[in-house]
C-alpha positions as protocol buffer text, in pm:
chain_id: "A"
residue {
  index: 1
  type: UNK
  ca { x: -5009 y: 2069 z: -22715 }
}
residue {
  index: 2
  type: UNK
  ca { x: -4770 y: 2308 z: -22584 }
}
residue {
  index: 3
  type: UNK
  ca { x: -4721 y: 2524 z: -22855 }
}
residue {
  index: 4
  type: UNK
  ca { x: -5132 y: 2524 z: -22902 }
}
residue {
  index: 5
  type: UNK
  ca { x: -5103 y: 2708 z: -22549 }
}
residue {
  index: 6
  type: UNK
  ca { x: -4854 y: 2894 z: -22633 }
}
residue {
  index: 7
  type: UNK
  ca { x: -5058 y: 3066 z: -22916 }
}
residue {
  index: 8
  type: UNK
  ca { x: -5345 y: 3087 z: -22699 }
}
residue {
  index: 9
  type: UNK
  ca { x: -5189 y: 3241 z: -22444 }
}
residue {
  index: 10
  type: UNK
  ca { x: -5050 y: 3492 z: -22746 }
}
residue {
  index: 11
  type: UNK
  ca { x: -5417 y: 3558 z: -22900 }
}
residue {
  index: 12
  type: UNK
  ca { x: -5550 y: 3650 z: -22547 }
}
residue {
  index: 13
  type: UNK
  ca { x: -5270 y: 3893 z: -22479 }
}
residue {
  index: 14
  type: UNK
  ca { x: -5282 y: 4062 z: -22834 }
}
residue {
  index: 15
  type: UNK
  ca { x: -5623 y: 4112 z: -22760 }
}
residue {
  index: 16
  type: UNK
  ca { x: -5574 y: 4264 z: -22401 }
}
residue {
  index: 17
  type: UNK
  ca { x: -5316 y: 4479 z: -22561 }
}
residue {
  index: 18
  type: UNK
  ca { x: -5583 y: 4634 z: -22802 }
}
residue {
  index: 19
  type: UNK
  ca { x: -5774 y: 4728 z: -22466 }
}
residue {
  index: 20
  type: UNK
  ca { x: -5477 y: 4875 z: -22295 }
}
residue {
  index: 21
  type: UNK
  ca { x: -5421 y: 5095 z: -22612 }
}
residue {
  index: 22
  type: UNK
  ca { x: -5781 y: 5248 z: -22544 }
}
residue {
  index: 23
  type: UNK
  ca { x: -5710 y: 5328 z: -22177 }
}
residue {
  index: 24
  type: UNK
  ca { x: -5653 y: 5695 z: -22278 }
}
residue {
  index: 25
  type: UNK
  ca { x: -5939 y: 5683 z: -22449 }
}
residue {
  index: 26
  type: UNK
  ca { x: -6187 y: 5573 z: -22206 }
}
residue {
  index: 27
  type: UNK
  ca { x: -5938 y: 5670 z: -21867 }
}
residue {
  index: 28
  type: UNK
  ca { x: -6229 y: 5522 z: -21630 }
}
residue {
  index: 29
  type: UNK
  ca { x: -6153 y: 5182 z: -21730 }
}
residue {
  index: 30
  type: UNK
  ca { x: -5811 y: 5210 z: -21616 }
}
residue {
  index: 31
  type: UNK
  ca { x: -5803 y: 5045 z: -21306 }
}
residue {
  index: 32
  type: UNK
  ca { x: -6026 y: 4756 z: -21426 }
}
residue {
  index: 33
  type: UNK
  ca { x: -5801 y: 4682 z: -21720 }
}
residue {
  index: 34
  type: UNK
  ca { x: -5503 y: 4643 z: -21480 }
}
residue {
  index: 35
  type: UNK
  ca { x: -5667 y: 4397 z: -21241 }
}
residue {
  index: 36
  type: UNK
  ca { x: -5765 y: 4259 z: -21576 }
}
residue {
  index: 37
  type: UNK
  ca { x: -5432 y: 4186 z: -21709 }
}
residue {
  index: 38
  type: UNK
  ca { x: -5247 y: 4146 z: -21320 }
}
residue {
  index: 39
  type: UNK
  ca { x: -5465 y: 3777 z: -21370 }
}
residue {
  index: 40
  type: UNK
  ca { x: -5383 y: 3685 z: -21676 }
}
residue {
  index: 41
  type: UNK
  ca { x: -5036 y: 3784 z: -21544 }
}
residue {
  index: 42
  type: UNK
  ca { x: -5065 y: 3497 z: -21304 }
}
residue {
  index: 43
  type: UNK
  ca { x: -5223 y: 3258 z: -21564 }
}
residue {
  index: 44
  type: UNK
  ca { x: -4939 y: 3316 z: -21805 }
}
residue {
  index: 45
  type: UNK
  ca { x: -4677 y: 3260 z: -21577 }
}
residue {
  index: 46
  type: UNK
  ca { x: -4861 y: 2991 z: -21441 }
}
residue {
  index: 47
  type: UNK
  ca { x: -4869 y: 2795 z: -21820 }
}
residue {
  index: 48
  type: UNK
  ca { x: -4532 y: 2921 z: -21895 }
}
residue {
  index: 49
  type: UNK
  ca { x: -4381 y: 2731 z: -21596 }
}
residue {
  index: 50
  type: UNK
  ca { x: -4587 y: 2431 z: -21667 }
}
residue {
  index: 51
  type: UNK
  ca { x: -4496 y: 2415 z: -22032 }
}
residue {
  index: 52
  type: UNK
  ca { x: -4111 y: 2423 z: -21986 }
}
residue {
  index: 53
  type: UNK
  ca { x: -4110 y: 2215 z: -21697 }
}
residue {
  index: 54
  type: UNK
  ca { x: -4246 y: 1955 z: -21960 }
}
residue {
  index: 55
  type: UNK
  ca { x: -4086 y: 2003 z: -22226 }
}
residue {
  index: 56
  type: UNK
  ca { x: -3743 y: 2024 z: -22016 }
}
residue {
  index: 57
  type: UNK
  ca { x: -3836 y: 1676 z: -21799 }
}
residue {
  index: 58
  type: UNK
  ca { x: -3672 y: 1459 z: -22049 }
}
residue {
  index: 59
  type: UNK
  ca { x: -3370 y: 1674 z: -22058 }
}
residue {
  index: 60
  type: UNK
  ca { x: -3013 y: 1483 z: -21856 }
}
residue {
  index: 61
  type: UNK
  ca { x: -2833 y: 1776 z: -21726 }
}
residue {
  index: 62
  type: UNK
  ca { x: -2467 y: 1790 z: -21826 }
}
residue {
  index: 63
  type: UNK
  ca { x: -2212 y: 1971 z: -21601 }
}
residue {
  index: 64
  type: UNK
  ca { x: -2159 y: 2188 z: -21907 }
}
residue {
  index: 65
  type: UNK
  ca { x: -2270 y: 2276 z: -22263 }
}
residue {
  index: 66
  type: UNK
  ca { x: -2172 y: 2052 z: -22577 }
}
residue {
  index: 67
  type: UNK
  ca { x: -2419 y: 1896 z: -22639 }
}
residue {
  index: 68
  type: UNK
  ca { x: -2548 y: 1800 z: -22960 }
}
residue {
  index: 69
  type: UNK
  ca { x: -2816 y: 2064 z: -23097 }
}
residue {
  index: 70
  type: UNK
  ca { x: -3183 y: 1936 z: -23030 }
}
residue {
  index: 71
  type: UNK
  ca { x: -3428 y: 2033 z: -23344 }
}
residue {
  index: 72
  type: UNK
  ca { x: -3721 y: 1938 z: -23087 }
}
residue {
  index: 73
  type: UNK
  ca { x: -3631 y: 2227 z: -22883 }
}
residue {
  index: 74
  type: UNK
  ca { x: -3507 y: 2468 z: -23110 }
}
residue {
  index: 75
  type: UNK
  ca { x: -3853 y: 2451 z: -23257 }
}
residue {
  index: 76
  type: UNK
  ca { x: -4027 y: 2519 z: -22904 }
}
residue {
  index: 77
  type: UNK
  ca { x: -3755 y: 2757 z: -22852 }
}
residue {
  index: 78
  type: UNK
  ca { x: -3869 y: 2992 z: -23125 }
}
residue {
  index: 79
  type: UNK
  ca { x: -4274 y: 2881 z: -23084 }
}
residue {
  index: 80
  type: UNK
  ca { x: -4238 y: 3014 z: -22733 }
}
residue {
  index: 81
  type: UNK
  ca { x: -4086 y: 3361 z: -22851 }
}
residue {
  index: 82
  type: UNK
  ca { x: -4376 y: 3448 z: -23033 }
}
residue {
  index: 83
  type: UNK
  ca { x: -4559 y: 3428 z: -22658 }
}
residue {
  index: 84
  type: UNK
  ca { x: -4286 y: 3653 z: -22493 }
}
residue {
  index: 85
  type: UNK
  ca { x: -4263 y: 3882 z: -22723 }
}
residue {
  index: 86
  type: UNK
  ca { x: -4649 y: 3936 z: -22696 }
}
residue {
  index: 87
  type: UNK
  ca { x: -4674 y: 3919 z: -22372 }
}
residue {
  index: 88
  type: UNK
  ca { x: -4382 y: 4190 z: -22288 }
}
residue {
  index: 89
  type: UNK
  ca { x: -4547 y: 4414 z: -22579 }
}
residue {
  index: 90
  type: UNK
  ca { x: -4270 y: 4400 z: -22822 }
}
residue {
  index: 91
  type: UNK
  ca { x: -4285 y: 4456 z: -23163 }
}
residue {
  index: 92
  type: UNK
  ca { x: -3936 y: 4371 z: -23341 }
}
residue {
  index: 93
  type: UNK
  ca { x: -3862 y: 4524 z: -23670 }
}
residue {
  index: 94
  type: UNK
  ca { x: -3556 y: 4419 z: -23933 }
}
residue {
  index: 95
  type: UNK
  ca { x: -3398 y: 4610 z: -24231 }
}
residue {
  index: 96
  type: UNK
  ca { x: -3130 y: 4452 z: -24421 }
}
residue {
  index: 97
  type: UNK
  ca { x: -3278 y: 4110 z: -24384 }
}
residue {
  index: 98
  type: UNK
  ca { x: -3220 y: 4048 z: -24748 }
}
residue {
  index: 99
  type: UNK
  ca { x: -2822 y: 4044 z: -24698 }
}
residue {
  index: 100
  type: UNK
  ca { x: -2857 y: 3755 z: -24512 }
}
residue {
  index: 101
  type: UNK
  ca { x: -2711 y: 3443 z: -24656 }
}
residue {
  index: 102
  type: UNK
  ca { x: -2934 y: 3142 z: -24713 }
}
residue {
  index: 103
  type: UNK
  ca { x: -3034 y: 2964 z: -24402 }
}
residue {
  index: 104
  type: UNK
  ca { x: -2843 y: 2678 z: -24470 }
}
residue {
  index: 105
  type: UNK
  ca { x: -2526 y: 2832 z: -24410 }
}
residue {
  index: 106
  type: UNK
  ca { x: -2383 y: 2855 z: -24070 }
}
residue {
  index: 107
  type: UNK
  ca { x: -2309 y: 3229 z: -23976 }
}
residue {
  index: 108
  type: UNK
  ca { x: -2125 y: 3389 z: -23696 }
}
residue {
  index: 109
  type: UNK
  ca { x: -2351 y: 3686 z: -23559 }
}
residue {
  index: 110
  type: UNK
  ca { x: -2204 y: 4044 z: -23380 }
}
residue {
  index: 111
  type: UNK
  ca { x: -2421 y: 4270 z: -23249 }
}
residue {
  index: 112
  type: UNK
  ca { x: -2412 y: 4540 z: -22996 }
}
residue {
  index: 113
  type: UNK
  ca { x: -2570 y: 4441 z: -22676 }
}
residue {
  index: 114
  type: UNK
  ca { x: -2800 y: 4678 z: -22431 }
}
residue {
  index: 115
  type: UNK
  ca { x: -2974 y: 4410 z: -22264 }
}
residue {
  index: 116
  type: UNK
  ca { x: -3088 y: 4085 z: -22134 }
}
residue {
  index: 117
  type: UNK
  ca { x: -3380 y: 4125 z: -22452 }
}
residue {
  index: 118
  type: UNK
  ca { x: -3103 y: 4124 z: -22736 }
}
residue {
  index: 119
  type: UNK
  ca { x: -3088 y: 3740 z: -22787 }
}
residue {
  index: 120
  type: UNK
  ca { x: -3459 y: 3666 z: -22776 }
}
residue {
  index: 121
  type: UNK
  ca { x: -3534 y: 3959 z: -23018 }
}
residue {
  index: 122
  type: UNK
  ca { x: -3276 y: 3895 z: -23282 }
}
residue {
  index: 123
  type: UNK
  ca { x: -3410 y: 3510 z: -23247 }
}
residue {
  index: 124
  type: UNK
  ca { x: -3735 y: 3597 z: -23295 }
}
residue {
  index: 125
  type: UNK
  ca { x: -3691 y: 3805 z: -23630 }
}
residue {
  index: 126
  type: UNK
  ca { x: -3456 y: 3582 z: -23738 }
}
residue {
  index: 127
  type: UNK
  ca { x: -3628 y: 3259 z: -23702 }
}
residue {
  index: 128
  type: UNK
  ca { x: -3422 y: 2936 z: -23894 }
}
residue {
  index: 129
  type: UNK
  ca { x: -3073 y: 3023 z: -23846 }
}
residue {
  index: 130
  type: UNK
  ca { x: -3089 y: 2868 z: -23509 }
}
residue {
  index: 131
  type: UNK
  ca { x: -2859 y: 3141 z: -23347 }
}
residue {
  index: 132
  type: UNK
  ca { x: -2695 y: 3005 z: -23058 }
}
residue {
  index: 133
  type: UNK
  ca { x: -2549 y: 3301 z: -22811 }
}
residue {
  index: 134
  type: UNK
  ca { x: -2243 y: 3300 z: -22591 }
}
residue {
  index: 135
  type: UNK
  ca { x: -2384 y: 3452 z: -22275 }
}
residue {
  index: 136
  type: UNK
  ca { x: -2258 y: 3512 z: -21883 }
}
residue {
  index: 137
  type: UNK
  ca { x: -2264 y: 3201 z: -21676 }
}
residue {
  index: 138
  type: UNK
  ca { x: -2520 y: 3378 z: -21457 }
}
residue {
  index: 139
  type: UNK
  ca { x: -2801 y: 3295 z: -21694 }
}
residue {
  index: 140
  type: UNK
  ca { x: -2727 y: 2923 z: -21668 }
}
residue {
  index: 141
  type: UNK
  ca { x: -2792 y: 2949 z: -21305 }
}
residue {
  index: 142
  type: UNK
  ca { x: -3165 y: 2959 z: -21341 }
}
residue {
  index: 143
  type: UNK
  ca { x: -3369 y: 2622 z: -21304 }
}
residue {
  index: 144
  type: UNK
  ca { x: -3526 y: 2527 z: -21597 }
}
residue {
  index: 145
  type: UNK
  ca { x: -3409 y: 2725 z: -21813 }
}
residue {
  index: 146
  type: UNK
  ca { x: -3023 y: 2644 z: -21807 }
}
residue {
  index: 147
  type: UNK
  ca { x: -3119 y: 2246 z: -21915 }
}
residue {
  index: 148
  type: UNK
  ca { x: -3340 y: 2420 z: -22196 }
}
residue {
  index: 149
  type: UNK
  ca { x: -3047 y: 2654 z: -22270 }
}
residue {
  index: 150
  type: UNK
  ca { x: -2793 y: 2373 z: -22325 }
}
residue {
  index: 151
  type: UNK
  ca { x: -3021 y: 2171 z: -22554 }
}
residue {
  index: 152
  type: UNK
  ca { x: -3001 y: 2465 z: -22782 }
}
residue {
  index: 153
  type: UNK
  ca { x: -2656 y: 2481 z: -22766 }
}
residue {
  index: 154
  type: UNK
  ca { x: -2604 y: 2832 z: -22606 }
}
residue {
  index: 155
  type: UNK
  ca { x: -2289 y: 2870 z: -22425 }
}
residue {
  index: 156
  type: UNK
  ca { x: -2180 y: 2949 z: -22076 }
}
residue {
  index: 157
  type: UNK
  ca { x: -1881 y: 3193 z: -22070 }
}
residue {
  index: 158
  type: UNK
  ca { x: -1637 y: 3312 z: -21771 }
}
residue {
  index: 159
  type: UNK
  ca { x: -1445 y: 3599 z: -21941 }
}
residue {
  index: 160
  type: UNK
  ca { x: -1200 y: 3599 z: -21631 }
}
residue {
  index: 161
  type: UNK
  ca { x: -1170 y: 3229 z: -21642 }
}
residue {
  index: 162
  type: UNK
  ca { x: -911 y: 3193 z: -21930 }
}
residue {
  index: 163
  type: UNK
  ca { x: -904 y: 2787 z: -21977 }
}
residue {
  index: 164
  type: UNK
  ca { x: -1300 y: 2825 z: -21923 }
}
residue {
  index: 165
  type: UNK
  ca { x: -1332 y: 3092 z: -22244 }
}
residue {
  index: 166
  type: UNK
  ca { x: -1118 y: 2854 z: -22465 }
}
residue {
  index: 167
  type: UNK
  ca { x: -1299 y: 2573 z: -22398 }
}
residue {
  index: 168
  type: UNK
  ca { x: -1632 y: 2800 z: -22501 }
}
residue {
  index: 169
  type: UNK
  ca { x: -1429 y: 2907 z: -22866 }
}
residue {
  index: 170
  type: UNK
  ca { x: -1321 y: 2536 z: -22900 }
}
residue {
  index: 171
  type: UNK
  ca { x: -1687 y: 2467 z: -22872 }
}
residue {
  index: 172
  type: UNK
  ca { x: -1818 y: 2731 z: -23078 }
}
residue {
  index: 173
  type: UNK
  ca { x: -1619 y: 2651 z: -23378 }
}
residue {
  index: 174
  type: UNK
  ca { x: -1753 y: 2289 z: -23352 }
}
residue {
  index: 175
  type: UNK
  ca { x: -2080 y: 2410 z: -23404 }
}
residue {
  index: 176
  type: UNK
  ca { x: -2010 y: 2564 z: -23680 }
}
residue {
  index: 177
  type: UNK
  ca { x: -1796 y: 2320 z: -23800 }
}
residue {
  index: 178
  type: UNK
  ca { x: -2008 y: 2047 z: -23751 }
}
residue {
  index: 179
  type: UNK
  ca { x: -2293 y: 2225 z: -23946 }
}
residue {
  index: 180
  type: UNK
  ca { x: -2505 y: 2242 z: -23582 }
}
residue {
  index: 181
  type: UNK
  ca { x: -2589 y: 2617 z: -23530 }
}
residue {
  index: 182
  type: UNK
  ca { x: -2490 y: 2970 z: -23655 }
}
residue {
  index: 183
  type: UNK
  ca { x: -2333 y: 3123 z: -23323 }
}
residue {
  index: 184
  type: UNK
  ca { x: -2417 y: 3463 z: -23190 }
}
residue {
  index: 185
  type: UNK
  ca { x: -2132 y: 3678 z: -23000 }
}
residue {
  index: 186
  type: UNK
  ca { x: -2115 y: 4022 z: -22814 }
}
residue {
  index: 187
  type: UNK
  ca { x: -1799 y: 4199 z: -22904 }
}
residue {
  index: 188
  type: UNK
  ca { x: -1804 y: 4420 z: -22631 }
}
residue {
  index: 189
  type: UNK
  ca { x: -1759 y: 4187 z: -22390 }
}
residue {
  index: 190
  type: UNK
  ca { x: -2048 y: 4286 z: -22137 }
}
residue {
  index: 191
  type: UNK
  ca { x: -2391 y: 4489 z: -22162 }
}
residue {
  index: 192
  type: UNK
  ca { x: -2329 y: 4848 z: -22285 }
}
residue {
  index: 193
  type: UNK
  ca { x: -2510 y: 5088 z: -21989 }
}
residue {
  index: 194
  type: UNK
  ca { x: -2354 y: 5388 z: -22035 }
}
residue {
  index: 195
  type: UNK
  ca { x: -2444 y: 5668 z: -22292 }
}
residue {
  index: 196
  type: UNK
  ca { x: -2199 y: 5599 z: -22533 }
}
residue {
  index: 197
  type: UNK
  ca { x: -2339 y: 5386 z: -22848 }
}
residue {
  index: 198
  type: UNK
  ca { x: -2131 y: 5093 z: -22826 }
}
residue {
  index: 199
  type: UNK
  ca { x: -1844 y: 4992 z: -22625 }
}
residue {
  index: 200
  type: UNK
  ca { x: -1466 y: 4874 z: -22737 }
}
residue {
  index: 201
  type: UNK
  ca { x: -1520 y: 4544 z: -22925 }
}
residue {
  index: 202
  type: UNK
  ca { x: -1247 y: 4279 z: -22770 }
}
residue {
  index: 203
  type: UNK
  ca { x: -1010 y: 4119 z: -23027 }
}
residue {
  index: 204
  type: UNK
  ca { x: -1017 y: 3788 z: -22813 }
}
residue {
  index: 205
  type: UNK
  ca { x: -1389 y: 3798 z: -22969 }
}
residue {
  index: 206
  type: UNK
  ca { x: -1273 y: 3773 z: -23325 }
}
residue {
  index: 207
  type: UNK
  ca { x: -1114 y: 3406 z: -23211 }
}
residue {
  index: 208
  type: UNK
  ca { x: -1408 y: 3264 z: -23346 }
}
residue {
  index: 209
  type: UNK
  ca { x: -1412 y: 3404 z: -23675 }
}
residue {
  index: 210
  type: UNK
  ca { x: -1082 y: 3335 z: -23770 }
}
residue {
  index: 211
  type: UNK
  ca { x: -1072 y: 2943 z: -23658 }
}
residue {
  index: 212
  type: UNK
  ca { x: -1421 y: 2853 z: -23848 }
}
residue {
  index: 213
  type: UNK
  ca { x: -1383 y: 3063 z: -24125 }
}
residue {
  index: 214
  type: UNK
  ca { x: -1758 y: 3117 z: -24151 }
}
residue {
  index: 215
  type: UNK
  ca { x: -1897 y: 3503 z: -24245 }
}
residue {
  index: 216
  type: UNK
  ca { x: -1946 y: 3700 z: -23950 }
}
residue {
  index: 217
  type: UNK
  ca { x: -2327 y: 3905 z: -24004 }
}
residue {
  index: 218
  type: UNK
  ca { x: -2280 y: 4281 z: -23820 }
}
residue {
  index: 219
  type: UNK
  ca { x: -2608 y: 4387 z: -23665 }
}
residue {
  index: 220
  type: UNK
  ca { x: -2740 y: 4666 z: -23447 }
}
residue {
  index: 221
  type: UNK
  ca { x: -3036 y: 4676 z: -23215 }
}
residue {
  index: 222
  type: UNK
  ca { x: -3198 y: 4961 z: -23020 }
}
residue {
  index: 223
  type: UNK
  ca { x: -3479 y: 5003 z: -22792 }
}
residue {
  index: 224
  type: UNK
  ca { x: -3415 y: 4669 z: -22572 }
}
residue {
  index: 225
  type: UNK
  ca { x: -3325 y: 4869 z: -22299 }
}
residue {
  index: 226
  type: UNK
  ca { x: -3705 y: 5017 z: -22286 }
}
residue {
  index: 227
  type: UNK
  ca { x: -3853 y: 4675 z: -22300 }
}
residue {
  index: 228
  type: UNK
  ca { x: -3886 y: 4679 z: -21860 }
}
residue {
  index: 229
  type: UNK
  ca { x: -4015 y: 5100 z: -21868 }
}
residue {
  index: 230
  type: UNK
  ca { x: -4222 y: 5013 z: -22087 }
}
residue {
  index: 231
  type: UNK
  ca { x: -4433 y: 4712 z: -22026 }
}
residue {
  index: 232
  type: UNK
  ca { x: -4783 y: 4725 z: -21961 }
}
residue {
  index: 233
  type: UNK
  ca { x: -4872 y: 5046 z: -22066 }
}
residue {
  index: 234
  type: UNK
  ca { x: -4656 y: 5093 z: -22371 }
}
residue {
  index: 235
  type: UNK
  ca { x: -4551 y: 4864 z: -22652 }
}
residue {
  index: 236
  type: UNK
  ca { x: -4169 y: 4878 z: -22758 }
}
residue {
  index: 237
  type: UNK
  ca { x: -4062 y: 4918 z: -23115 }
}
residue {
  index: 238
  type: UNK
  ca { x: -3748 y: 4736 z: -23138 }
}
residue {
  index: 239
  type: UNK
  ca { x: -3553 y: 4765 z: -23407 }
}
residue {
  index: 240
  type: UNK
  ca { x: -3260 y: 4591 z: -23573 }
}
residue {
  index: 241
  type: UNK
  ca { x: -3007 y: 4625 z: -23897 }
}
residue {
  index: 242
  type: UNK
  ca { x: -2831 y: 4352 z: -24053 }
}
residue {
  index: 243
  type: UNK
  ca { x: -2527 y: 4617 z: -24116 }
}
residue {
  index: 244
  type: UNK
  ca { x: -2305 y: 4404 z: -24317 }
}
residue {
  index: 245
  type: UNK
  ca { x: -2204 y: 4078 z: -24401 }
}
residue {
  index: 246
  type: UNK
  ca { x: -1831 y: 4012 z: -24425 }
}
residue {
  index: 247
  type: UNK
  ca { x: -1703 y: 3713 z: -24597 }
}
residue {
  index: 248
  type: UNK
  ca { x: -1402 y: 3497 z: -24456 }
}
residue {
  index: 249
  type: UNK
  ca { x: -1160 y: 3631 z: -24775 }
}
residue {
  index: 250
  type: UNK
  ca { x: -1187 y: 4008 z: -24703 }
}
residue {
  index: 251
  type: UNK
  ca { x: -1124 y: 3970 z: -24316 }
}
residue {
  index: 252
  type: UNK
  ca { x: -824 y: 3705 z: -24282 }
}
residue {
  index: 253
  type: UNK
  ca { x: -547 y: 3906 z: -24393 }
}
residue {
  index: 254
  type: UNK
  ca { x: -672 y: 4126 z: -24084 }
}
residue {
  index: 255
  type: UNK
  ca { x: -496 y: 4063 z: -23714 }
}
residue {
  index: 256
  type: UNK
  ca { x: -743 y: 4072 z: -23453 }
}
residue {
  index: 257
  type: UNK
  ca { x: -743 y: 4429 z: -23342 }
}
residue {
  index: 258
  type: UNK
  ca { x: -805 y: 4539 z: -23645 }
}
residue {
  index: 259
  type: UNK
  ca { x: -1137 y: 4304 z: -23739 }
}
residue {
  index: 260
  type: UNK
  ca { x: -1298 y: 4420 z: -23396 }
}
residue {
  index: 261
  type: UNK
  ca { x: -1209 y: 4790 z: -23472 }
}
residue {
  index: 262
  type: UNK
  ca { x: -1360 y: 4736 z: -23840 }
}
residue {
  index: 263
  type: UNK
  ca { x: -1664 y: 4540 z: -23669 }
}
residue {
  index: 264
  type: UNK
  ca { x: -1690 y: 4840 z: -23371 }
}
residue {
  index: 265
  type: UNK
  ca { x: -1707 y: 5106 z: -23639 }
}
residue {
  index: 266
  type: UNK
  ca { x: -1979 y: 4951 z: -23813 }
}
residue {
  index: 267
  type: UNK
  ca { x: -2188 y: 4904 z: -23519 }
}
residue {
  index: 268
  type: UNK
  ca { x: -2112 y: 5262 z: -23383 }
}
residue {
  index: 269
  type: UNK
  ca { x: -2240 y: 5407 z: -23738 }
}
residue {
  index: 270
  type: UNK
  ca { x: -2590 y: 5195 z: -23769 }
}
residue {
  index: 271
  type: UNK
  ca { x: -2651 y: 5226 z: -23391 }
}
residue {
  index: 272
  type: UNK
  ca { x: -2629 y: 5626 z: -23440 }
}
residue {
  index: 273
  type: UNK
  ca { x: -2828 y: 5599 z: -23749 }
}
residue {
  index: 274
  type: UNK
  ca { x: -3067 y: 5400 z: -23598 }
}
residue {
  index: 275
  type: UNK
  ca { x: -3129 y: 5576 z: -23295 }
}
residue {
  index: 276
  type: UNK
  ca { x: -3154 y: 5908 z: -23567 }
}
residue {
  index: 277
  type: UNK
  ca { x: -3431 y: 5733 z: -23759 }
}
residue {
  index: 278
  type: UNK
  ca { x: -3636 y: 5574 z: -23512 }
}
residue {
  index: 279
  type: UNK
  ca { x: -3652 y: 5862 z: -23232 }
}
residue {
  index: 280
  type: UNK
  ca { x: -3759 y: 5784 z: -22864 }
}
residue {
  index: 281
  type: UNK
  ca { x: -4050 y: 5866 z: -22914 }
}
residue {
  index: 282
  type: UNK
  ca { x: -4119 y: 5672 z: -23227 }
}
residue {
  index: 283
  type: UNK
  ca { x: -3905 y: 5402 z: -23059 }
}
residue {
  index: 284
  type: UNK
  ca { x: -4171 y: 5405 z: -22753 }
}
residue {
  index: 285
  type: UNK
  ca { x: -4502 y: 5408 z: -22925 }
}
């Protein structure tokens, strides 16, 4: 039932989005497009809540994550991106997809990271390797959503809380181990706002690599950052590279420092490339 709303809800928007993209064509129907969509704004929301508080009622909040990965929501998970991603106007392109191992293999995922959109965009394109992120504890604070979060087996992190960030790798490589979820990671450490096209990646990042032994998948992303600018007048192109998949044998005669500046250089050269290719303006369309 909930994922039959969930495309509904996606049909009616993709339609309204067709109108919006006439507004410069017919500029008096401006105003009556916006009041338009500002109620189906409200109805969206409206479902949105409704359908997670459902399909989160069942869910026995923990103190923290571990627990075991829930198929049930995974699959709701990635139903209800195809919604958000319509309903925020995104359109998410891939290149390199076919470097990706076969979904049955549990992978460890860097990427550069520009904003709060990265992990629902690189889930959405890359639906059935049940990428679970290691994110700021902030976005476990949220009602809702933080039960949903831990079903899926995303991870809580306190990068100045030492014992707190072991516990997270610990957990991580469990995943993996235990055949549960591929795990998604931010090298940098925090959300890159300046002008620079990626920042330091942390060795204490490369933990995870080296204590599962699983492939680590480099990918780049642009355009996120347009995703609030943009939204309801303009849809946003976002696009992302699987740069390079790097097995366990040709990374662990590495040391640390060395794997995150090999893992930093490869993002820095596909994030410039990107940006090169897909221009703002073709990034904005």
């Amino acid at each position: 039932m909930l994922v039959v709303i969930d495309y509904l809800i996606a049909l009616i928007l993709t339609l309204l989005s067709i109108f919006i993209d006439k507004i410069y064509e017919r500029p008096a129907s401006f105003w009556l497009i916006v009041l338009i969509f500002l109620g189906f704004l409200f109805v969206c929301f409206l479902l949105t809540f409704i359908s997670l508080f459902l399909v989160t009622l069942p869910i026995k909040r923990k103190g923290d994550f571990g627990e075991k990965h829930s198929r049930f929501y995974r699959f709701f998970f990635e139903e209800g991106l195809i919604f958000i991603n319509y309903f925020l106007r995104i359109k998410v392109h891939i290149e390199g997809k076919d470097k990706l191992p076969s979904k049955k293999e549990r992978l460890i995922f860097m990427s550069n990271h520009i904003s709060k959109f990265d992990p629902m965009t690189c889930n959405s394109i890359l639906k059935g390797y049940d990428i679970s992120w290691i994110g700021k504890r902030s976005l476990f604070s949220m009602p809702l959503i933080n039960r949903y979060l831990y079903k899926i087996c995303f991870m809580p992190i306190d990068r100045e809380d030492l014992k707190q960030s072991l516990k997270v790798i610990k957990q991580a490589v469990k995943y993996l181990d235990e055949d549960q979820c591929s795990v998604g990671i931010y090298p940098e450490g925090t959300r890159n706002n300046t002008d620079d096209p990626i920042l330091p990646c942390k060795a204490g990042s490369m933990k995870i690599a080296y204590l599962s032994k699983k492939p680590i998948v480099v990918m780049s992303v642009i355009n996120t950052d347009k995703v609030v600018k943009n939204f309801i007048l303009k849809r946003t192109h976002v696009y992302i590279r699987i740069c390079e998949v790097i097995p366990y044998e040709d990374y662990k005669d590495l040391d640390s420092q060395s794997l995150a500046l090999k893992v930093e250089n490869i993002l820095k050269e596909n994030v410039i490339d990107l940006k090169g290719k897909y221009s703002l303006e073709k990034g904005e369309k």
